[in-house]
PDBQT receptor file of N, H, CA, C and O in Angstrom, charges set to zero:
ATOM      1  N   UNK A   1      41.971 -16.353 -14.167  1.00  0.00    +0.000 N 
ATOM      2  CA  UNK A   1      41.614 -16.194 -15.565  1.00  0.00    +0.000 C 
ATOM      3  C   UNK A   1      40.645 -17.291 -15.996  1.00  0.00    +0.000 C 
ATOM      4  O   UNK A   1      39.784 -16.921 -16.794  1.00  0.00    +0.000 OA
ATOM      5  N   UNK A   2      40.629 -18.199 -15.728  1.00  0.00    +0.000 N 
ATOM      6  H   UNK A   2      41.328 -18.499 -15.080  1.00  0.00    +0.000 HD
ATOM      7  CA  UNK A   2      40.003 -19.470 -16.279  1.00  0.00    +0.000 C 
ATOM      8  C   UNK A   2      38.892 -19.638 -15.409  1.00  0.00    +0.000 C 
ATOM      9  O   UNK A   2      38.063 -20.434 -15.851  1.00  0.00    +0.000 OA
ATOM     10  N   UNK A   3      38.560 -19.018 -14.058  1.00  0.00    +0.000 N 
ATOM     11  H   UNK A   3      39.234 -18.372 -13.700  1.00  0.00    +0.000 HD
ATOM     12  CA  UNK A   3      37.089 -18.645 -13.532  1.00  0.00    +0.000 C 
ATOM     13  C   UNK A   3      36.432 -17.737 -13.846  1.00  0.00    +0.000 C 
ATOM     14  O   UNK A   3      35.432 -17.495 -13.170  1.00  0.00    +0.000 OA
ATOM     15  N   UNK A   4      36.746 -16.945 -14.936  1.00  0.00    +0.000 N 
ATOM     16  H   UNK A   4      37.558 -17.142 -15.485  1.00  0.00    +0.000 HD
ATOM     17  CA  UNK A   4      36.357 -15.578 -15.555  1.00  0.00    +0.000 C 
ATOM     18  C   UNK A   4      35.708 -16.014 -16.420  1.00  0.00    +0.000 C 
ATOM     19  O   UNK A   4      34.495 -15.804 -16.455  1.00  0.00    +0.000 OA
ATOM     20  N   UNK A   5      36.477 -16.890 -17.544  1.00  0.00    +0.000 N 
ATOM     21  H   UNK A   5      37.462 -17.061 -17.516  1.00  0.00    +0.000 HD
ATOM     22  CA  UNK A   5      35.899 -17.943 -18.847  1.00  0.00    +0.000 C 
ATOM     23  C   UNK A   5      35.022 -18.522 -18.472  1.00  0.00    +0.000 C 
ATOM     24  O   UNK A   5      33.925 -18.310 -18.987  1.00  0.00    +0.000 OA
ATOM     25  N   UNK A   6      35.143 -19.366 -17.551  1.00  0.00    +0.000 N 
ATOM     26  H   UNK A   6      36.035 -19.539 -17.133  1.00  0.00    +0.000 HD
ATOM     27  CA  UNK A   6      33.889 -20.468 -16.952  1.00  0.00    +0.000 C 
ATOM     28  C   UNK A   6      32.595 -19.635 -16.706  1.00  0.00    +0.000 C 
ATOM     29  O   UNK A   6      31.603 -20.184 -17.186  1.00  0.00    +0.000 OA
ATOM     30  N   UNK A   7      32.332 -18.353 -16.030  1.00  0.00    +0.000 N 
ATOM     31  H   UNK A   7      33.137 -17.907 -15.640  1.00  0.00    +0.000 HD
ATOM     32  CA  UNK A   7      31.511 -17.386 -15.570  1.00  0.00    +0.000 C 
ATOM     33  C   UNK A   7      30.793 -16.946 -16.675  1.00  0.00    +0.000 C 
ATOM     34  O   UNK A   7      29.602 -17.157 -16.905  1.00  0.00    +0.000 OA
ATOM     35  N   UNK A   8      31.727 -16.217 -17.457  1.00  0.00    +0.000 N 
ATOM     36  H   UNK A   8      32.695 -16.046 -17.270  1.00  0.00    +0.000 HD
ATOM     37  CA  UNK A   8      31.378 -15.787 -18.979  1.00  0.00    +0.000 C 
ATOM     38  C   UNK A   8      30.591 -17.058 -19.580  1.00  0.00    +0.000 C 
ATOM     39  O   UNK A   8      29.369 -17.085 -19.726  1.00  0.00    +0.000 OA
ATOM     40  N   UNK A   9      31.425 -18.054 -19.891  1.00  0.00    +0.000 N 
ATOM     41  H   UNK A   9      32.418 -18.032 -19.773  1.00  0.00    +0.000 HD
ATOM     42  CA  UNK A   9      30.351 -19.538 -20.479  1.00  0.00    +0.000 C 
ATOM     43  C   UNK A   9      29.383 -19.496 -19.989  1.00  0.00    +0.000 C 
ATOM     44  O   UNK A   9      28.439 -19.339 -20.764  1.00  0.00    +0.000 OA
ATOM     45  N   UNK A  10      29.047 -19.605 -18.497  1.00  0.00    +0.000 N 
ATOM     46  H   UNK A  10      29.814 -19.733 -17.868  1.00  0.00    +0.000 HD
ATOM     47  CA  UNK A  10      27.885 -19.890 -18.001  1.00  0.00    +0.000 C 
ATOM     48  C   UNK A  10      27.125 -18.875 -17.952  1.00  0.00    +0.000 C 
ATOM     49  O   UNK A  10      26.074 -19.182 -17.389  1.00  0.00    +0.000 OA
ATOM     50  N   UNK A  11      27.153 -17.737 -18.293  1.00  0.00    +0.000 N 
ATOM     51  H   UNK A  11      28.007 -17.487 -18.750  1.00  0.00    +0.000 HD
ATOM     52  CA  UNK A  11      26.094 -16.645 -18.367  1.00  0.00    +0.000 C 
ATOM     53  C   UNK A  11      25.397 -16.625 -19.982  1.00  0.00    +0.000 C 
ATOM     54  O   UNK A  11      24.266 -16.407 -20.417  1.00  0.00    +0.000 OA
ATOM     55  N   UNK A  12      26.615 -16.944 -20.544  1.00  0.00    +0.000 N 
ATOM     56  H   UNK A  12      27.534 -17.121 -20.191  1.00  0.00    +0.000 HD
ATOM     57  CA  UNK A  12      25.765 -17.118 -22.152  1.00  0.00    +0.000 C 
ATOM     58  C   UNK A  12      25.435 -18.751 -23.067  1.00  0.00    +0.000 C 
ATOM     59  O   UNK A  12      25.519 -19.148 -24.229  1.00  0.00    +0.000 OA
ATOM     60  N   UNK A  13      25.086 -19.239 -21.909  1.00  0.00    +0.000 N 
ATOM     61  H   UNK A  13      25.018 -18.917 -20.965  1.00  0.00    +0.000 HD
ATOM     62  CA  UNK A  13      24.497 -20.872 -21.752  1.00  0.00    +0.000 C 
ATOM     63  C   UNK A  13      23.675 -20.469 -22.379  1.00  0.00    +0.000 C 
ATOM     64  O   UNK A  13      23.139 -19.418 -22.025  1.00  0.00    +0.000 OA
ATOM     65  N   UNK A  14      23.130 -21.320 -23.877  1.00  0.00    +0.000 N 
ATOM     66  H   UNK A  14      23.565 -22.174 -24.165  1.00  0.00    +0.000 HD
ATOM     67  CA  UNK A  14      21.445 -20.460 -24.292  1.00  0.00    +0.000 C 
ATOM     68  C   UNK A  14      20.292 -21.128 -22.995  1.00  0.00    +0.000 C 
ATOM     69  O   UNK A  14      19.108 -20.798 -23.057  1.00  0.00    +0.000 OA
ATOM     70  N   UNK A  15      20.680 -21.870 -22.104  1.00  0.00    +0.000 N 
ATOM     71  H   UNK A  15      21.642 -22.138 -22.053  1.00  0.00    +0.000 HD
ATOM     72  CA  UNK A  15      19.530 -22.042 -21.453  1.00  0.00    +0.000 C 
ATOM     73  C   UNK A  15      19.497 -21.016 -20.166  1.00  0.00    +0.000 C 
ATOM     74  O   UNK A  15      18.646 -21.451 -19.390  1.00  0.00    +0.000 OA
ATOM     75  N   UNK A  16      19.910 -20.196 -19.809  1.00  0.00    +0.000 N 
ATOM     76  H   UNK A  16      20.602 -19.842 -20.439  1.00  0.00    +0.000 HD
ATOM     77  CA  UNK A  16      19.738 -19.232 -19.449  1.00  0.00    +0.000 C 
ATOM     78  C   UNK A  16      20.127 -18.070 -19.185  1.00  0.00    +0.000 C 
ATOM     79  O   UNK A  16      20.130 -17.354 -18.184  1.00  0.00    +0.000 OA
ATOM     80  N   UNK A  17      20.724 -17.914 -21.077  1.00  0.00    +0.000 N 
ATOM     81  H   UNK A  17      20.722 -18.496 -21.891  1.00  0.00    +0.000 HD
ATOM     82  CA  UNK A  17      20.845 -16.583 -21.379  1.00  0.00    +0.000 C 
ATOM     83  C   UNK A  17      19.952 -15.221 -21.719  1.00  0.00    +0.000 C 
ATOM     84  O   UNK A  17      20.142 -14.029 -21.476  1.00  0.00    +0.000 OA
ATOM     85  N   UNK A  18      18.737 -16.056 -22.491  1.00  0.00    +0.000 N 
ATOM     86  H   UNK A  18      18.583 -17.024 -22.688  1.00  0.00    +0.000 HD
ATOM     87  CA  UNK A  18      17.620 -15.430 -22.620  1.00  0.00    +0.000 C 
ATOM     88  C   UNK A  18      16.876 -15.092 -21.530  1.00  0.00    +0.000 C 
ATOM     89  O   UNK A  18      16.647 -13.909 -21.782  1.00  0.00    +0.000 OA
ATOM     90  N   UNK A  19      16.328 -15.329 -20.464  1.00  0.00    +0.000 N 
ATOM     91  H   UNK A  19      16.514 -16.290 -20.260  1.00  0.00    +0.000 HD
ATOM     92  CA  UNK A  19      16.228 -14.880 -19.319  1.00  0.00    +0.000 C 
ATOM     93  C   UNK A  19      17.163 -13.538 -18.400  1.00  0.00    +0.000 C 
ATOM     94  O   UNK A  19      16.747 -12.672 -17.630  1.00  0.00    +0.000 OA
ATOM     95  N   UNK A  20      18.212 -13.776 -18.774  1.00  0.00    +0.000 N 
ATOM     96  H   UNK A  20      18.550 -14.479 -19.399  1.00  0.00    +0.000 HD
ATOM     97  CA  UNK A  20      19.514 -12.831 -18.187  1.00  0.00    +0.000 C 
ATOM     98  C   UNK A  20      19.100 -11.412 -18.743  1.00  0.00    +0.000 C 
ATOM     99  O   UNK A  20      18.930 -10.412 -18.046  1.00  0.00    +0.000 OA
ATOM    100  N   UNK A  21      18.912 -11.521 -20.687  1.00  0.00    +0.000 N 
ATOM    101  H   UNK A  21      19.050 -12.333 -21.254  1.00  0.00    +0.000 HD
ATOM    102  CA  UNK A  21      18.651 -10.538 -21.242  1.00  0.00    +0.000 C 
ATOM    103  C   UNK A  21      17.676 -10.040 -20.946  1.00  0.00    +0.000 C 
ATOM    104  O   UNK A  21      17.761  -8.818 -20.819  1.00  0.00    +0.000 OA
ATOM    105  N   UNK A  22      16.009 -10.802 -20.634  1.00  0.00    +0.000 N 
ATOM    106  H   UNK A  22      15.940 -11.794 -20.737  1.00  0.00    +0.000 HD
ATOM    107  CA  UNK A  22      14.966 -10.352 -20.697  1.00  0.00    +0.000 C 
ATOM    108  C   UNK A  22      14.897  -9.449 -19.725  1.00  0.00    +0.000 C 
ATOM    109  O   UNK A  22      14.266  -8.392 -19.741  1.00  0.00    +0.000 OA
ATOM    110  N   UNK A  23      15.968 -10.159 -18.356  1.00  0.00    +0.000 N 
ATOM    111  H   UNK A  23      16.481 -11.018 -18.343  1.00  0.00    +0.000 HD
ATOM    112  CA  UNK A  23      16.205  -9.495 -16.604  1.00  0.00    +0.000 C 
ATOM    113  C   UNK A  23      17.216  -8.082 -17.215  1.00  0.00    +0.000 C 
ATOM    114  O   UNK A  23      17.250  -7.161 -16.399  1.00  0.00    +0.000 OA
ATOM    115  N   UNK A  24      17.873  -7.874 -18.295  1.00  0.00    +0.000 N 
ATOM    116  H   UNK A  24      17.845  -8.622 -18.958  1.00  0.00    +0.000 HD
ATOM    117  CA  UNK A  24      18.512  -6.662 -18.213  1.00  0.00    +0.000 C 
ATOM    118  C   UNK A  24      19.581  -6.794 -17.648  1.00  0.00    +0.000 C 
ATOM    119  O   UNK A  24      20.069  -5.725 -17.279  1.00  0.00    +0.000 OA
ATOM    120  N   UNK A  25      20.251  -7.834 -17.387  1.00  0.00    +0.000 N 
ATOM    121  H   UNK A  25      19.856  -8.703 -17.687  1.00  0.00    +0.000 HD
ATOM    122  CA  UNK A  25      21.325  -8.494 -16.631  1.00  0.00    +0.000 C 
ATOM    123  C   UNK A  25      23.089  -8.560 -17.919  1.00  0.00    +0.000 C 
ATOM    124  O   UNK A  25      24.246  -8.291 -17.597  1.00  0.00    +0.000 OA
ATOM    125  N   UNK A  26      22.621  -8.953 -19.113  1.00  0.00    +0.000 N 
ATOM    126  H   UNK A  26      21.680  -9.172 -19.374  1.00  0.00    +0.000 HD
ATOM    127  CA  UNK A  26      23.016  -8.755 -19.947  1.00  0.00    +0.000 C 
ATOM    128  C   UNK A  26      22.573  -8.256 -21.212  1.00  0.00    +0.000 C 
ATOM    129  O   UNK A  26      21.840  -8.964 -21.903  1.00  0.00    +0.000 OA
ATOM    130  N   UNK A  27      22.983  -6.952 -21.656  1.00  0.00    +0.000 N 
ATOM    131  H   UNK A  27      23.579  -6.377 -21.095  1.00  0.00    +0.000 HD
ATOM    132  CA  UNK A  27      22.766  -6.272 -22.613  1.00  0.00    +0.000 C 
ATOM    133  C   UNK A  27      22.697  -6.673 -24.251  1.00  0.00    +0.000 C 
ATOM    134  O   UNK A  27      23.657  -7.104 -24.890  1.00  0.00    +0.000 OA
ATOM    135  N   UNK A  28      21.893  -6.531 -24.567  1.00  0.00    +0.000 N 
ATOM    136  H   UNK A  28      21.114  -6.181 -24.048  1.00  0.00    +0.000 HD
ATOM    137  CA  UNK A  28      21.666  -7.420 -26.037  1.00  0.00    +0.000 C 
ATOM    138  C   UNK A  28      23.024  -7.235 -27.070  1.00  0.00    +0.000 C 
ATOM    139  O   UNK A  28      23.344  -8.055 -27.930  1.00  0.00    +0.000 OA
ATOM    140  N   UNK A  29      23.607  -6.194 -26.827  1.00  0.00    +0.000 N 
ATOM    141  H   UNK A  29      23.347  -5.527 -26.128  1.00  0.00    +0.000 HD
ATOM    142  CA  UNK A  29      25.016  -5.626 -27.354  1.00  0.00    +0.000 C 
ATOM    143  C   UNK A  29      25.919  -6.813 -26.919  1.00  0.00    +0.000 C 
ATOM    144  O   UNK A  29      26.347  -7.765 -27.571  1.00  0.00    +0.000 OA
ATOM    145  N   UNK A  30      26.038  -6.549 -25.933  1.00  0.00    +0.000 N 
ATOM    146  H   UNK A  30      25.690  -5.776 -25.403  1.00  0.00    +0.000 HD
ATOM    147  CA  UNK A  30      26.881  -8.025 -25.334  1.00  0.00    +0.000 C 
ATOM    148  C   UNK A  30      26.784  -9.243 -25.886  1.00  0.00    +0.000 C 
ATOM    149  O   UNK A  30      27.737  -9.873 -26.345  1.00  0.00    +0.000 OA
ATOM    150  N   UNK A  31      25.481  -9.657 -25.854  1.00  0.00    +0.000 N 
ATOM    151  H   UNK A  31      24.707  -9.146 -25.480  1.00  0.00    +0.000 HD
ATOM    152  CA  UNK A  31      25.341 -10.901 -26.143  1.00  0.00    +0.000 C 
ATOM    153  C   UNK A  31      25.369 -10.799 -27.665  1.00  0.00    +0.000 C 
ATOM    154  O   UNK A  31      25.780 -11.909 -28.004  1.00  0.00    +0.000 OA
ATOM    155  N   UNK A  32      25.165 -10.101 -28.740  1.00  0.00    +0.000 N 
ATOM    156  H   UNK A  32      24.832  -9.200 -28.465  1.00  0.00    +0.000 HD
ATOM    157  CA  UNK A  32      25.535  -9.776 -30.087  1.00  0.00    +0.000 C 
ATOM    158  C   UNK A  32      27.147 -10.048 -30.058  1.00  0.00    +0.000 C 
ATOM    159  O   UNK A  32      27.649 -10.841 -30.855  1.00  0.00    +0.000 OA
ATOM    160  N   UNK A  33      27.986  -9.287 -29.018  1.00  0.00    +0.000 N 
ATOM    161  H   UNK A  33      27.578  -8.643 -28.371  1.00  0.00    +0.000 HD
ATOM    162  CA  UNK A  33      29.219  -9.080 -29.680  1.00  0.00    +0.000 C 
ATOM    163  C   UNK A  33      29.635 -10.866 -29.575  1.00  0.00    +0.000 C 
ATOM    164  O   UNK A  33      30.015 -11.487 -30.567  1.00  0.00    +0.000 OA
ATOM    165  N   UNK A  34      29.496 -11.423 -28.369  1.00  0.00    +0.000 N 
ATOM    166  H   UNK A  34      29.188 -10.918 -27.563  1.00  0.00    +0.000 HD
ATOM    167  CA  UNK A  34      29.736 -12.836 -27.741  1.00  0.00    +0.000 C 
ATOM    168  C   UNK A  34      29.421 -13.816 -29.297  1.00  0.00    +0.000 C 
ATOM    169  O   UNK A  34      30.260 -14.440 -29.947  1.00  0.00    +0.000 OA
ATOM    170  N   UNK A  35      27.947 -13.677 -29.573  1.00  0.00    +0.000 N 
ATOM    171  H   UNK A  35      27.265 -13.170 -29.045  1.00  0.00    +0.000 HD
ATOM    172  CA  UNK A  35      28.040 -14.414 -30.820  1.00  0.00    +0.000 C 
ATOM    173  C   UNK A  35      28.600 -14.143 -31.962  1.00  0.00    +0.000 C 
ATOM    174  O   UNK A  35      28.736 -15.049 -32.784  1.00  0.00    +0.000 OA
ATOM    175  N   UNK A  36      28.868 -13.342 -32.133  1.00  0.00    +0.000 N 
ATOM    176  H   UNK A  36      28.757 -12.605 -31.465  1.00  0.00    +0.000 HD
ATOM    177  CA  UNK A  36      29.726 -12.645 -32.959  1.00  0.00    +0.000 C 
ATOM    178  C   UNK A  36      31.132 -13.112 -33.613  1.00  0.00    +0.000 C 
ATOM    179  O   UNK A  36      31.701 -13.254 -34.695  1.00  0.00    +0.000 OA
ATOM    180  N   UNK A  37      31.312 -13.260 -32.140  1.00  0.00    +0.000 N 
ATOM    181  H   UNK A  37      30.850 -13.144 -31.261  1.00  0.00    +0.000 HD
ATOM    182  CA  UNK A  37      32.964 -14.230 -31.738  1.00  0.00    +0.000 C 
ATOM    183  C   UNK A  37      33.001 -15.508 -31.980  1.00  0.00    +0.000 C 
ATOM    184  O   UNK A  37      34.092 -15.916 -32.378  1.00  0.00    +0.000 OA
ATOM    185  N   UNK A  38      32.070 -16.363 -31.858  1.00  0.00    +0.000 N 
ATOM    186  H   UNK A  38      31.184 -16.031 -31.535  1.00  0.00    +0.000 HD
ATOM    187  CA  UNK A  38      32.269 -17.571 -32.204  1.00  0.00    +0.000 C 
ATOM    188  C   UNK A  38      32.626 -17.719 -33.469  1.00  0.00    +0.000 C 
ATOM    189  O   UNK A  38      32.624 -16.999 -34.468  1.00  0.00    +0.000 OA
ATOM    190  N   UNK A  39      33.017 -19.103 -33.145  1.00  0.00    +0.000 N 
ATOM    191  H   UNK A  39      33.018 -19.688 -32.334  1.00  0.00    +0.000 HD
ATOM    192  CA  UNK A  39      33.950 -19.676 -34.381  1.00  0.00    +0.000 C 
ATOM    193  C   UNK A  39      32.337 -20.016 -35.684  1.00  0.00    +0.000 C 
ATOM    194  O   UNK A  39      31.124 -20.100 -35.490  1.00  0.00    +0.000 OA
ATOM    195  N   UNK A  40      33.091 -20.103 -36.760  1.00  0.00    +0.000 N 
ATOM    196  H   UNK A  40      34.076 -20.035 -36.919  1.00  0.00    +0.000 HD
ATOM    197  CA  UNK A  40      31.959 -20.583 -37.613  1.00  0.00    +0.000 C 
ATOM    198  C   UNK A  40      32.097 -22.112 -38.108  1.00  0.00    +0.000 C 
ATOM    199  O   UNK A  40      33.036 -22.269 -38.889  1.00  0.00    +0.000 OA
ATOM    200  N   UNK A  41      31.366 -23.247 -37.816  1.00  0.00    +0.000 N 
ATOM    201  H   UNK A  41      30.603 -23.120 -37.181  1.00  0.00    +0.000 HD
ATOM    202  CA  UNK A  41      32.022 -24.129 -37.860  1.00  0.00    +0.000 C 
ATOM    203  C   UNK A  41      30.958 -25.441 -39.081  1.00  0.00    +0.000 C 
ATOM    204  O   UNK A  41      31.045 -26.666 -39.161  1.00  0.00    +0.000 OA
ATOM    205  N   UNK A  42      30.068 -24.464 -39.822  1.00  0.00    +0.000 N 
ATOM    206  H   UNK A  42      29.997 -23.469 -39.757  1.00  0.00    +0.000 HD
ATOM    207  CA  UNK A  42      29.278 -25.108 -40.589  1.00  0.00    +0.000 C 
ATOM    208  C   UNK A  42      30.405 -26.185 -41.536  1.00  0.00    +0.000 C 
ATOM    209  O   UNK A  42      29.858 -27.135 -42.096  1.00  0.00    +0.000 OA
ATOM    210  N   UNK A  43      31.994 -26.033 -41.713  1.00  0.00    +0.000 N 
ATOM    211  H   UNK A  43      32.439 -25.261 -41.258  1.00  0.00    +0.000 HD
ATOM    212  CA  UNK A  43      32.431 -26.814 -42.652  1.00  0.00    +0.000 C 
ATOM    213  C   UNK A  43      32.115 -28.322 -41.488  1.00  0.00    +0.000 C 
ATOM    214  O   UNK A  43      32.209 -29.501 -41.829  1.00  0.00    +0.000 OA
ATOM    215  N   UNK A  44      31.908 -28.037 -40.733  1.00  0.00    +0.000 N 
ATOM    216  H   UNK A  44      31.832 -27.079 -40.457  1.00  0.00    +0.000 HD
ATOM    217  CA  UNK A  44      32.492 -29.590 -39.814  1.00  0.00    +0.000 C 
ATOM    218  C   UNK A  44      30.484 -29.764 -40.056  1.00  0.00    +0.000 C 
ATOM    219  O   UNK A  44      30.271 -30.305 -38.971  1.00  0.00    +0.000 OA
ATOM    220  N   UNK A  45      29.540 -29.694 -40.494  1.00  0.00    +0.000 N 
ATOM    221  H   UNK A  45      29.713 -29.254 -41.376  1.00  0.00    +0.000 HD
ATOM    222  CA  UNK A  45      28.629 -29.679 -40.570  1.00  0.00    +0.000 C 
ATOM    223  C   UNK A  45      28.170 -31.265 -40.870  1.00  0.00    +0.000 C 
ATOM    224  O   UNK A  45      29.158 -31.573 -41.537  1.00  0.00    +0.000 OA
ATOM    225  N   UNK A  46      27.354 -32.488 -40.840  1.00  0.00    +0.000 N 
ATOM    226  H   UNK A  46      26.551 -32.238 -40.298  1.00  0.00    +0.000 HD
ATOM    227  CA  UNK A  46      27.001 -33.709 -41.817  1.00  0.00    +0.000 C 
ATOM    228  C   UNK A  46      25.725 -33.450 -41.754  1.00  0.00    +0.000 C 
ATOM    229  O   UNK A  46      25.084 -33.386 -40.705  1.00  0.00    +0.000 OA
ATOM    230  N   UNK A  47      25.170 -33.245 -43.165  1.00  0.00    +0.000 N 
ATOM    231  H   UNK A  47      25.691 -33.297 -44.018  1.00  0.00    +0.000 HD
ATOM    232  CA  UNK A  47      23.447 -33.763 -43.361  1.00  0.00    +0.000 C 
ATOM    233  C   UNK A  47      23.267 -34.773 -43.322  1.00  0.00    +0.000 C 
ATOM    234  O   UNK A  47      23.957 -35.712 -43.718  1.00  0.00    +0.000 OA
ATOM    235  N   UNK A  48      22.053 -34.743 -42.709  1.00  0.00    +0.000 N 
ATOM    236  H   UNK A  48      21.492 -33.981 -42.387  1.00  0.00    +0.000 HD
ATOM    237  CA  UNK A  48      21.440 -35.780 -42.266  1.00  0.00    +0.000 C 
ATOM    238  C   UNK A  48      19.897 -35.819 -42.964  1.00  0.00    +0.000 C 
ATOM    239  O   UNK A  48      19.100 -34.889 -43.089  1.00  0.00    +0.000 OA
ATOM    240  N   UNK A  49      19.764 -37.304 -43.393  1.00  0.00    +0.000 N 
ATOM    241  H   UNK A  49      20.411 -38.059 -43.291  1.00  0.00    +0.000 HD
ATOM    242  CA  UNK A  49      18.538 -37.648 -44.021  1.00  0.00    +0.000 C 
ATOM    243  C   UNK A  49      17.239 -38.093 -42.948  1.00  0.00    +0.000 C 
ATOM    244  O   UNK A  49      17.596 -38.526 -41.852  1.00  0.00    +0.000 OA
ATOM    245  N   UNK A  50      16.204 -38.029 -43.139  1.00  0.00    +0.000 N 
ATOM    246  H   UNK A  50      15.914 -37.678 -44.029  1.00  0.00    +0.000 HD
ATOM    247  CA  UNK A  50      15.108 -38.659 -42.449  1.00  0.00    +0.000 C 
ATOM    248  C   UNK A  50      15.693 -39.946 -41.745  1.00  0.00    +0.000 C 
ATOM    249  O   UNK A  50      15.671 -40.039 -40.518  1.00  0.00    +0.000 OA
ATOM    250  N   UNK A  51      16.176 -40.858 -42.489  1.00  0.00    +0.000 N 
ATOM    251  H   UNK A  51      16.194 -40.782 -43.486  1.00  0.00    +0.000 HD
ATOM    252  CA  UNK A  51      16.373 -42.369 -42.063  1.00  0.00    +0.000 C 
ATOM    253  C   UNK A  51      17.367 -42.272 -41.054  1.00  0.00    +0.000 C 
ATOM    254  O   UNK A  51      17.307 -42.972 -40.043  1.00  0.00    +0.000 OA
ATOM    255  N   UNK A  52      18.588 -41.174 -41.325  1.00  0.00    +0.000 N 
ATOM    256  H   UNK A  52      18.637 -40.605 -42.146  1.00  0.00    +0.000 HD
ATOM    257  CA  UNK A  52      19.282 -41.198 -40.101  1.00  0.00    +0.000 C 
ATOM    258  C   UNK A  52      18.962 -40.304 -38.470  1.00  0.00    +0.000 C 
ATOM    259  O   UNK A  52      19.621 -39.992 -37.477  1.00  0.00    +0.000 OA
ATOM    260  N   UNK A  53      17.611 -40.168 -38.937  1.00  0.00    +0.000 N 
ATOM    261  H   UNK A  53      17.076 -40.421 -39.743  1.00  0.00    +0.000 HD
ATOM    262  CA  UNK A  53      17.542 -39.454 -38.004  1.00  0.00    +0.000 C 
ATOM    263  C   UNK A  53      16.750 -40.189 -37.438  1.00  0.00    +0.000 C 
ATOM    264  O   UNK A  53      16.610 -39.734 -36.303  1.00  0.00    +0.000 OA
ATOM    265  N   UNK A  54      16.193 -41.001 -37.559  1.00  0.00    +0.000 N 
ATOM    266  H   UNK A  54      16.307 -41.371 -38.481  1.00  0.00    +0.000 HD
ATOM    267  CA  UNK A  54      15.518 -42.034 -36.936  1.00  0.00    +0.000 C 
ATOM    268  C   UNK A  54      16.385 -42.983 -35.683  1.00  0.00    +0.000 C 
ATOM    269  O   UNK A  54      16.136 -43.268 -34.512  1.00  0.00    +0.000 OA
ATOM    270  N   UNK A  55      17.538 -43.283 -36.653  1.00  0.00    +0.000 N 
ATOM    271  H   UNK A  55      17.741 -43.051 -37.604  1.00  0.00    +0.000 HD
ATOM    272  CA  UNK A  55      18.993 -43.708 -35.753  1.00  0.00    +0.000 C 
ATOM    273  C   UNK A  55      18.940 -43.145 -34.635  1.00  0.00    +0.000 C 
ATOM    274  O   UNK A  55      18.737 -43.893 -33.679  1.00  0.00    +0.000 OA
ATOM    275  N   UNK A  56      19.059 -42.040 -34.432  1.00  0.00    +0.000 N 
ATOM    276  H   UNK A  56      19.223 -41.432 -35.209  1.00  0.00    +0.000 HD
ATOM    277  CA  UNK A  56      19.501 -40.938 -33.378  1.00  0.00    +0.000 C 
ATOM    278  C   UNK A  56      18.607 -41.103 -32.433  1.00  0.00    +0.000 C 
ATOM    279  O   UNK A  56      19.192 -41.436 -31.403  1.00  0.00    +0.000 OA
ATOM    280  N   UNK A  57      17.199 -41.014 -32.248  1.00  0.00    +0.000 N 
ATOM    281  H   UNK A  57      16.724 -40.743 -33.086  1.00  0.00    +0.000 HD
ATOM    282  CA  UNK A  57      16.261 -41.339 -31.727  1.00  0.00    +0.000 C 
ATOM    283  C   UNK A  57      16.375 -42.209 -30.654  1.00  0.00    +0.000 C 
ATOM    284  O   UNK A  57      15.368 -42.589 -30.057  1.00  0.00    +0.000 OA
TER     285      UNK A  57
């Protein structure tokens, strides 16, 4: 079960999920329903100003 999850994660990696789709490998339906599912997590969100983003840098 938990190499199924890992598989699934790694196919809808955005770094090469878009490729998968473009290959027809995964169906845009799919990858709709997948995001779909995620959690929504904008409350855990912090804006950030210019100056702190300089920090980050």
């Amino acid at each position: 079960m938990k190499l199924r999850l890992a598989l699934e994660e790694k196919l809808m990696d955005v770094r090469i999920r878009d490729r998968l789709v473009a290959e027809g490998k995964i169906p845009k339906e799919e990858l709709k329903k997948y995001t779909d599912s995620l959690p929504d997590d904008t409350k855990n969100a912090v804006p950030l100003d210019q100056e702190d983003n300089h920090k980050i840098q």
